[in-house]
N, C-alpha and C positions, 0 to 999 in steps of 0.2 A: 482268659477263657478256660475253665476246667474241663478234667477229661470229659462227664458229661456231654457238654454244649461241642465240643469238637466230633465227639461220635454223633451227635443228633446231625450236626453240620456235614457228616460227612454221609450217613444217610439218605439229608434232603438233595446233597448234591447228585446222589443214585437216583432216585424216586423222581427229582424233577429236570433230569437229566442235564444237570449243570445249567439250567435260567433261570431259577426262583427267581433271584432278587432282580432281572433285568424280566422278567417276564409275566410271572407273579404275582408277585407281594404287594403290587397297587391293588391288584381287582381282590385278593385277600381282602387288604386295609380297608377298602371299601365297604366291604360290609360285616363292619364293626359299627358302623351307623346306626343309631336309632330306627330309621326305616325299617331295619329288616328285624327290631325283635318280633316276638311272637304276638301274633293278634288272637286273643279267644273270642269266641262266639259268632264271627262275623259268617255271614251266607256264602255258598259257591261262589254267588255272583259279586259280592263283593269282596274277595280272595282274589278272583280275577281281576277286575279293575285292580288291587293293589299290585298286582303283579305289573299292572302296566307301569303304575305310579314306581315304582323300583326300577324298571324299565328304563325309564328315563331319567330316572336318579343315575345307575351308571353310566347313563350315557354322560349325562352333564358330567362325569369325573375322569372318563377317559378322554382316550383318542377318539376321532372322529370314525364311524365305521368303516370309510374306507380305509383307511389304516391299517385297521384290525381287520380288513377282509383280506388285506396283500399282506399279512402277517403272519400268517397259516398259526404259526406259537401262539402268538395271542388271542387268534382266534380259537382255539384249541383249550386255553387257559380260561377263556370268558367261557367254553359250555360246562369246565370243571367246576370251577367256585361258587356260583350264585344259587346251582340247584340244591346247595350242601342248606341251606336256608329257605329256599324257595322254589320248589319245582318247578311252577308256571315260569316263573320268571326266565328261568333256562330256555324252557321249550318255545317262548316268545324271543328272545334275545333269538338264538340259534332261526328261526324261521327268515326273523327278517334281517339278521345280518347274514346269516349263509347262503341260505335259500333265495330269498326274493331280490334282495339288495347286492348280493354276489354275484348272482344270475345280470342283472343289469350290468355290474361293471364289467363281466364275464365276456359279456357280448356289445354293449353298448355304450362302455365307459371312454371310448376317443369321439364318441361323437357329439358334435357340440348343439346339434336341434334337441336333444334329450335333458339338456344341461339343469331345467326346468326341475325334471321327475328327480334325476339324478342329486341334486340338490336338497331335496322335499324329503328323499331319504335319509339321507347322510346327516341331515340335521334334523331328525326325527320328529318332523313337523307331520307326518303322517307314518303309519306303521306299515308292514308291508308283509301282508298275508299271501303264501304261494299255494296255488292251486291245479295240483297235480291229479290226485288222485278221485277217481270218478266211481259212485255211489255202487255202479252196476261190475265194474271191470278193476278196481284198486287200478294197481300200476300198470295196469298191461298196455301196451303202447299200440299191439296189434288192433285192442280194442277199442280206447279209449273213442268218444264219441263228439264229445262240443266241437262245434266248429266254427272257424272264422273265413268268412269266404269274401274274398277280395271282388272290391265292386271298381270297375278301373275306372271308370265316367268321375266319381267321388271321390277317387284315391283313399279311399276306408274299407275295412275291413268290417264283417255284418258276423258279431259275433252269438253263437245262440248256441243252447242246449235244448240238441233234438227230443230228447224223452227221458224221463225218470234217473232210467240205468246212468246217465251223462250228466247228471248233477254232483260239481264238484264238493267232496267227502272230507269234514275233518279241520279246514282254514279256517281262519278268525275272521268270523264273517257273523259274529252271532252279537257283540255289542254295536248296535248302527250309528253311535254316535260321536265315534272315533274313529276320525280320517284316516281311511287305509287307502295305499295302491298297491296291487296287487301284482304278480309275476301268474299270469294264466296258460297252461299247455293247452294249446287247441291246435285241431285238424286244419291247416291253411288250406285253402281251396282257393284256386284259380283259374280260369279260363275250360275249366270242366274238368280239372285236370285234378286229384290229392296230390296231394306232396307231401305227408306225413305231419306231425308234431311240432310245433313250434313254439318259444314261448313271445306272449305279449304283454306291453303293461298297460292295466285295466284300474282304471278308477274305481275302486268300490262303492266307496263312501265318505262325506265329509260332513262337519259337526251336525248338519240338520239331519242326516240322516245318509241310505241308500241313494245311490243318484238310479238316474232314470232306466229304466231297463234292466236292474241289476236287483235279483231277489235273495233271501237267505232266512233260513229256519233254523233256531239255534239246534243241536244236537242235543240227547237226553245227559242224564250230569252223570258225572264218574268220580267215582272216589278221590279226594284230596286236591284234585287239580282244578278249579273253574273256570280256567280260563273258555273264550267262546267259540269253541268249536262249534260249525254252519257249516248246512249244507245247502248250495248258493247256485244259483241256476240263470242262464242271462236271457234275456230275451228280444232278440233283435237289435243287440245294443253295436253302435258304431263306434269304431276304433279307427285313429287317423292310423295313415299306415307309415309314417315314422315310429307309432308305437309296436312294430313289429322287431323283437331283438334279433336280428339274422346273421351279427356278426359275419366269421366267415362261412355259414353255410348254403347261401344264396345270395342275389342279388336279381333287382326290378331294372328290365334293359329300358330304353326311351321310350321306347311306345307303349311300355306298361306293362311289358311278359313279365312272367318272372318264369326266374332261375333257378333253380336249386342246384348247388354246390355239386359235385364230384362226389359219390358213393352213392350209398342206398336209403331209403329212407329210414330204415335201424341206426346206421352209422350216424346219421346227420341227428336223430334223436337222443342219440349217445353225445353230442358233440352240447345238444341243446341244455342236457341236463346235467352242467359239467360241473356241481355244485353238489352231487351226490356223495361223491368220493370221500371230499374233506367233510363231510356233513356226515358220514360215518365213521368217520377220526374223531368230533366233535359229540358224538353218539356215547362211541367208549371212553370218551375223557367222561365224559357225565357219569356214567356208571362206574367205572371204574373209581372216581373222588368220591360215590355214594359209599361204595363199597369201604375205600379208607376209614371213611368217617365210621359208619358201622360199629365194622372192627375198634376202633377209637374209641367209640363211644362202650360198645359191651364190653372191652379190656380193662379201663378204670373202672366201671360198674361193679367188674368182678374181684377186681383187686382191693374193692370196699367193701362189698355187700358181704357181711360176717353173717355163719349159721354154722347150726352145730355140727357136731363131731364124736365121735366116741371119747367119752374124758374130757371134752371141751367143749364150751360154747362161742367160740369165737373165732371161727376159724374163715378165710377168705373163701369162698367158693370157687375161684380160681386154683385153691390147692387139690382139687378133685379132678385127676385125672381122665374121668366122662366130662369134665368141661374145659380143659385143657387141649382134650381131642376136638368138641367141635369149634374152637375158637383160635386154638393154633393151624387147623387144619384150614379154617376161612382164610387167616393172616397172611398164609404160604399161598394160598392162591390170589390175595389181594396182592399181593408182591411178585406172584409170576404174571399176573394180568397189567401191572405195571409197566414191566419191563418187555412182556410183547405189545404195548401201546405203545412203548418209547421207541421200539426199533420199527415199528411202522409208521410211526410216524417221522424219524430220521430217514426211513427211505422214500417216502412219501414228498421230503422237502428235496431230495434230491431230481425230481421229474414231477413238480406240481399241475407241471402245462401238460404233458403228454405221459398219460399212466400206462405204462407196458401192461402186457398179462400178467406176469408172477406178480405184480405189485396190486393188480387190481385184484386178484387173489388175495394175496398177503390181506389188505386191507377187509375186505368181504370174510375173510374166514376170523380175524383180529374180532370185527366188529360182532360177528355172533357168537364166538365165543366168550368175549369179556361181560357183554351184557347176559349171557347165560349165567356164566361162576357169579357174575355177581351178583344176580336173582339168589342164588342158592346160598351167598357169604350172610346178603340181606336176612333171610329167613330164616338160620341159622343163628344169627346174633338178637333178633328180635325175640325168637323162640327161648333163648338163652339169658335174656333182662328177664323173662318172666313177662309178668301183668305189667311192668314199667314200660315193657318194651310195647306198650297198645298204644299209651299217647303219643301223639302229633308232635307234642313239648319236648318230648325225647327225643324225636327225629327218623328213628329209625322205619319206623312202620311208613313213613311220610317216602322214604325211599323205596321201599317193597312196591308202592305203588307208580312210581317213578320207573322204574324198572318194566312195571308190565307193560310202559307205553313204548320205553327204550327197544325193547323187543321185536317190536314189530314196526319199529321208527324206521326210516332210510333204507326200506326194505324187510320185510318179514324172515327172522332167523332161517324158517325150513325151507324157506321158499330161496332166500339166500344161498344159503350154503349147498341146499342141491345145484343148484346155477353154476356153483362155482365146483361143483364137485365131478359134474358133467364137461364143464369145460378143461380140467382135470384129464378125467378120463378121455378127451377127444385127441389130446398129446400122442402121437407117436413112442411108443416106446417097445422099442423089442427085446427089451432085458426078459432075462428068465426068473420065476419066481424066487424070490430070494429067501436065501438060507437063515434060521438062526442066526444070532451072532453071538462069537464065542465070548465066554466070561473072564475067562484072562483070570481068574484071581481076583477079579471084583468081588468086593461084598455087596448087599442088596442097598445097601445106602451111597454107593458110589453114582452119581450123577451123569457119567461120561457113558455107564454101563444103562442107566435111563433114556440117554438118549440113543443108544444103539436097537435098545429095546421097544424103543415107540418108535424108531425109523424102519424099522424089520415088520410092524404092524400094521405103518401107512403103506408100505411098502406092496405087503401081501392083499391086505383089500383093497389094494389099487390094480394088483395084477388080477385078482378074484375077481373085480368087478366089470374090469376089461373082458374078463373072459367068458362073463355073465352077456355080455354085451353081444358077443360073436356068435351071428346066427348065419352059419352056412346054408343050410337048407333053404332060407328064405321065405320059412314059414310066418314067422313072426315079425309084427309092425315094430319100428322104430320105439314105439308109445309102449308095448309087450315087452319088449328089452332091456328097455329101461328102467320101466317099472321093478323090474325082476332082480334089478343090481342096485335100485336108489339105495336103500338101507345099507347097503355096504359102502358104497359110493360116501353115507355122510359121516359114515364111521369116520373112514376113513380121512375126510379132509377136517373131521374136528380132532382127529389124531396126528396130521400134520399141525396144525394150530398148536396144540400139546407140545409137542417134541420143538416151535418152533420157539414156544415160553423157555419152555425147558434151558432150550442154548443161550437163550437173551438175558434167563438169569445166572445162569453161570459166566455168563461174561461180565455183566452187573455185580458178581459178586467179587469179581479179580481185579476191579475196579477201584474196591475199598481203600481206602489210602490208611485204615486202622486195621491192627488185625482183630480190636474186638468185632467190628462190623464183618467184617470177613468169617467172622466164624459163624456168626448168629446167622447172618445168610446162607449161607452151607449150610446150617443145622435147616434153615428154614427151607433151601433148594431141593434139602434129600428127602424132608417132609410131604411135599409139592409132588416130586417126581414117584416119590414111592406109595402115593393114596392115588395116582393117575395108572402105577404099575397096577396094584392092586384091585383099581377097577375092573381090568378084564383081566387076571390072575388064570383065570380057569382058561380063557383062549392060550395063554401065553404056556401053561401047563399042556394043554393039551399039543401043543406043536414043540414041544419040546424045550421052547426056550427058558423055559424055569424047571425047575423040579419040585415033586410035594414038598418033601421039608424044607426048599425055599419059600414056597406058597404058604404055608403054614406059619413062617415066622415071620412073614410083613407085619399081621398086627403087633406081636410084643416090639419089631423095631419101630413102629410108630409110635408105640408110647414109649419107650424109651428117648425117643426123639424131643417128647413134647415136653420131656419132666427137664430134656436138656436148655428146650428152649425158651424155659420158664421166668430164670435169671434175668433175660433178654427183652423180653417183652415189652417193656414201658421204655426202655431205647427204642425200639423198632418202631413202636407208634408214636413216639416221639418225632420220627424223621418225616413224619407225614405235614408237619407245620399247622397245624389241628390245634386247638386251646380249650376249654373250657367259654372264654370269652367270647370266642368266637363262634361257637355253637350254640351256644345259649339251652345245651341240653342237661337239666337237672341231673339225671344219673351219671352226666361225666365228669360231676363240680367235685371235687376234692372231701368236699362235704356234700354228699348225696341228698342225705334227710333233711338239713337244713334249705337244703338249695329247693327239695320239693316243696318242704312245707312252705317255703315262700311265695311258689308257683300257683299252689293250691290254697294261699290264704289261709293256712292252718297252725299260725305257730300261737300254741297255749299265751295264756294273758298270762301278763307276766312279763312276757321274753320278747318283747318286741324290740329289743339292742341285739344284740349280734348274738346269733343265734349258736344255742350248743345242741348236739347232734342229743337224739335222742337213745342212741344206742353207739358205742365208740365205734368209731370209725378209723380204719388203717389204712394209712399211703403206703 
C-alpha cells in the first residue's frame, strides 16, 4: 500500500465514518453497470420510466427493503449513491423505501392480515407512492383535508377528496400503468367524531391502469427529473379497515368504536409520520454526495483545463488564486457538511424509535443547512467548468436541479428551520446576555477561537430574539411577536448548525490516524470556520468581538489558506471514493478532451484508436 492509497484510506475512513466497505461499496459497485450510463436524447417521460427500470435493478442486487429500512446506514447509503447518476432514481428509491414502505413496517409490520401488501412491497412487485401532501395546505396537518370516514356496518373506510385544495400534491401517480400502493394521510372519521391524520394503504393502480375510484393528473414537467409526479384525488373509494396503519396510536373496541391512543391529535400525527426524521438524514446524504461529487468533478477539471498566463500558455486554472477561492472554499464546506451529517446521524442511531428535542433539532437544522451549502458548492463548481459545466454528461448542472427539489423535500428549509428555531426559543433560559469571548492569544485561523465566536453569536440572537419575544404590555398577538424576532430566530439556529459543523470537524480532524490528513483538514477546518467568521464580520466588529485590523485581514488569511491547501487537493477528493469510472463525467476523465470528444462523436478522422488530447493535458 503506498503513502497515497493509505492517506486516501484514511480519509474515506473520516468522510464515511468508518463503513464504507461494510456499508457502501456494494450500492457503489452497483452502478458501475451499464444501466446507469448516460442516455442522450431520450423525453422526461421516458428518463422517468428508466428511473423505474434502475429502480429495480438495485433492488434485484441488494438486500431486501426491509433490510435496508431497519438499517438506518444503509438506508442513508442507498439516498447517497444512485443520485450521483441519477436523480429520479433517488427520489423514487427514497419515497418508497422510506416513506411508504417504512411507514408500513413502522406501524404495521407484526401484523400478519397485512402480510399480503407487506410482501408486494418488499419484493417490489408494485412501487409505493406516499401521499402526504395536499394541493391547497402542502404539509399542514391542521389543514389538510381528504378524508377516510369509517363506515362500521362494512368495516371500510369511504375514503374521498372533499375539493380541489385536498388533492394529494407531488406522488407518483402520473405513469397509470405501473402497480403502485400507496401510504395515504387522511382525516379518519368516526362515529361523528375527527380524530386527526392517519396513514392508510390505498391501492392505486395496477398494470391496466388506475383502479376504481382513484383519479390522477400527471404534474407540468421540471427540469432534469421525469419522473411522474400526480396530483391524485379519490372519490368514494372503499378501504378495508385492516388497511388502516394505527400501530400504537388507536385501537377499534368490539362493537366498532374506535380509540384513539393517549395524546392529542398533533401528537398522534407526529407518531403517524415517523418516517420524516430518517427521511431527512436520507435528504442530506443526497445532497451532501451531490455536493462531493461536484467538488470532484470541477477539482480534476481544474487541475487539467490549461489557459494562459503572463509568459505562458499552459498554465492549470487551478493555479489562480480567484479559483482556488471559489473551489477550496465549496471543498471546506463539502467536508464540514459531512461531518455534521455524520454526527447526526450517529446520534440519530442512538434513539431511532423515540427522537428527543435536541435531536429532532439537531436533525431539522443538519437537514437545511446541508442542503442549503450545497445548492451554493453546486453553483459554484458549475459556474467554475464554465460552458462544460451546462451539460447533463458532466453531471454537475444534473445536481443544481437535484438540489432545488432537496430543498423543500421533507419539509420546506424556511418553513423548517423557523419551526425549529421557535421551538428553540420556547426553552427556558434565564442566562444573561452573553459577553464576548476572550481571544487568549488566538490567531484568526485557530478553530477552537471559531467555535467560541459562532457560540457567542447563537448565543446573543437567541437572547435578542427571546427578548423580541417579551411583550408585557399585552399589546401584541403571539403572530406580531413573532414575526418581529423570526429573522433573528433563523439566524440564529443556522448559526448553531455552523458552530455545530465547526466542532464535528474538528473532532473528524483529531481523528486522522496520518498527520498528512491531519493537517490538510486543519488547513481545510480554518478555511470553513473563517469564510462563516467572515460572513457576518461586521456584527462581530461591531459587538466588539473582532477588531478592524482583525476584520480586515480575514481575506489575505484566506487566501493564504487556499494556496496552502493546494498541494492537498487531489488527496482530499480522493477520499471521497469517486472515479472517473464511476461518474462517467467527461471533464473529470484524466484526459478531458478526449473523453468529450468521444461523448460528443467529434474525434477527427483519422484518430479513431486511442485518442491523443488535442491540447496537453496535466495530471
Amino acid at each position: 500500500m503506498t503513502s497515497n492509497d493509505v492517506r486516501r484510506a484514511d480519509l474515506a475512513d473520516l468522510v464515511f465514518d468508518g463503513t464504507y466497505e461494510e456499508v457502501h461499496e456494494d450500492i457503489r459497485a452497483a452502478l458501475l453497470d451499464p444501466v446507469f450510463d448516460a442516455r442522450e436524447g431520450l423525453t422526461l417521460a421516458e428518463s422517468g420510466r428508466l428511473a423505474y427500470e434502475r429502480s429495480r435493478y438495485l433492488h434485484s442486487r441488494l438486500e431486501r427493503p426491509v433490510e435496508i429500512v431497519r438499517n438506518p446506514r444503509r438506508l442513508f447509503a442507498l439516498a447517497e449513491w444512485p443520485s450521483l447518476l441519477d436523480v429520479s432514481t433517488f427520489s423514487l428509491l427514497m419515497v418508497h423505501y422510506n416513506l411508504c414502505f417504512g411507514t408500513v413496517i413502522d406501524h404495521g409490520a407484526d401484523r400478519p392480515d397485512l402480510k399480503d401488501y407487506f410482501d408486494e412491497l418488499d419484493n417490489l412487485e408494485s412501487f409505493g407512492p406516499y401521499m402526504a401532501t395536499e394541493l391547497g395546505y402542502g404539509n399542514n396537518v391542521a389543514a389538510m383535508r381528504t378524508e377516510a370516514v369509517y363506515d362500521r356496518a362494512s368495516e371500510t373506510f369511504v375514503l374521498n377528496t372533499p375539493d380541489p385544495l385536498a388533492q394529494k400534491f407531488m406522488s407518483y401517480s402520473g405513469f397509470q400503468d405501473i402497480p403502485k400502493i400507496a401510504v395515504v394521510m387522511a382525516r379518519l372519521k368516526a362515529d361523528g367524531k375527527d380524530h386527526g391524520v392517519f396513514p392508510f394503504i390505498v391501492r392505486i393502480s395496477d398494470r391496466d391502469g388506475l383502479c376504481a375510484g382513484v383519479h390522477a393528473a400527471s404534474c407540468p414537467e421540471k427540469p432534469v427529473q421525469g419522473l411522474d409526479n400526480g396530483v391524485t384525488w379519490f372519490d368514494h373509494v372503499r378501504v378495508p379497515r385492516r388497511n388502516l396503519l394505527l400501530g400504537d396510536m388507536g385501537a377499534f373496541a368490539e362493537d366498532g368504536t374506535f380509540r384513539p391512543s393517549g395524546g392529542n391529535q398533533r401528537k398522534r400525527f407526529l407518531r403517524a409520520m415517523s418516517r420524516i426524521q430518517p427521511g431527512r438524514l436520507c435528504v442530506s446524504s443526497s445532497a451532501v454526495g451531490a455536493g462531493r461529487a461536484s467538488v470532484y468533478i470541477a477539482l480534476r477539471y481544474a487541475s487539467r483545463r490549461l489557459t494562459n498566463a503572463p509568459g505562458r500558455n499552459d498554465l492549470p486554472v487551478i493555479e489562480y488564486r480567484s479559483h482556488q477561492l471559489a473551489l477550496f472554499t465549496a471543498l471546506a464546506k463539502v467536508y464540514a457538511m459531512t461531518f455534521l451529517l455524520n454526527h447526526a446521524k450517529r446520534a440519530f442511531l442512538v434513539s431511532p424509535e423515540s427522537i428527543p428535542a435536541e435531536l429532532n433539532n439537531l436533525i431539522s437544522i443538519t437537514k437545511a443547512l446541508s442542503t442549503w451549502e450545497m445548492t451554493d458548492v453546486i453553483a459554484t463548481c458549475r459556474e467554475r467548468c464554465g460552458a462544460q459545466g451546462i451539460f447533463s454528461v458532466n453531471r454537475i448542472a444534473d445536481y443544481g436541479s437535484l438540489l432545488q427539489g432537496l430543498v423543500t423535500a421533507e419539509g420546506d428549509n424556511q418553513v423548517l428551520l423557523a419551526t425549529t428555531a421557535g421551538q428553540m426559543l420556547a426553552q427556558r433560559d434565564d442566562r444573561p446576555a452573553p459577553k464576548p469571548p476572550g481571544q487568549d492569544g488566538r490567531g484568526l485561523r485557530h478553530s477552537a477561537l471559531h467555535t467560541d465566536l459562532l457560540r457567542y453569536r447563537e448565543e446573543s440572537l437567541l437572547h435578542t430574539a427571546r427578548e423580541a419575544m417579551t411583550d408585557e404590555s399585552g399589546e401584541r398577538t403571539y403572530l406580531e411577536a413573532w414575526n418581529g424576532s423570526m429573522n433573528s430566530a433563523l439566524a440564529m439556529a443556522r448559526t448553531r448548525g455552523v458552530r455545530v459543523a465547526v466542532e464535528s470537524f474538528r473532532a473528524a480532524a483529531a481523528r486522522a490516524r496520518t498527520s498528512e490528513v491531519r493537517e490538510a483538514l486543519e488547513l481545510l477546518l480554518a478555511l470553513y470556520g473563517l469564510t462563516e467568521i467572515q460572513r457576518d464580520s461586521g456584527w462581530y466588529l461591531a459587538r466588539g468581538a473582532l477588531t478592524a485590523p482583525q476584520v480586515e485581514a480575514i481575506p489575505a488569511e484566506i487566501d493564504a489558506l487556499c494556496a496552502q491547501v493546494l498541494p492537498h487537493a487531489e488527496t482530499l477528493i480522493d477520499g471521497f471514493r469517486l472515479s472517473p469510472d464511476l461518474l462517467r463525467a467527461p471533464i473529470a476523465a484524466d484526459d478531458y478532451v478526449a473523453s468529450f470528444q468521444a461523448v460528443a462523436d467529434a474525434v477527427p478522422a483519422g484518430r479513431r484508436g486511442p485518442a491523443e488530447p488535442l491540447t496537453p493535458a496535466r495530471s
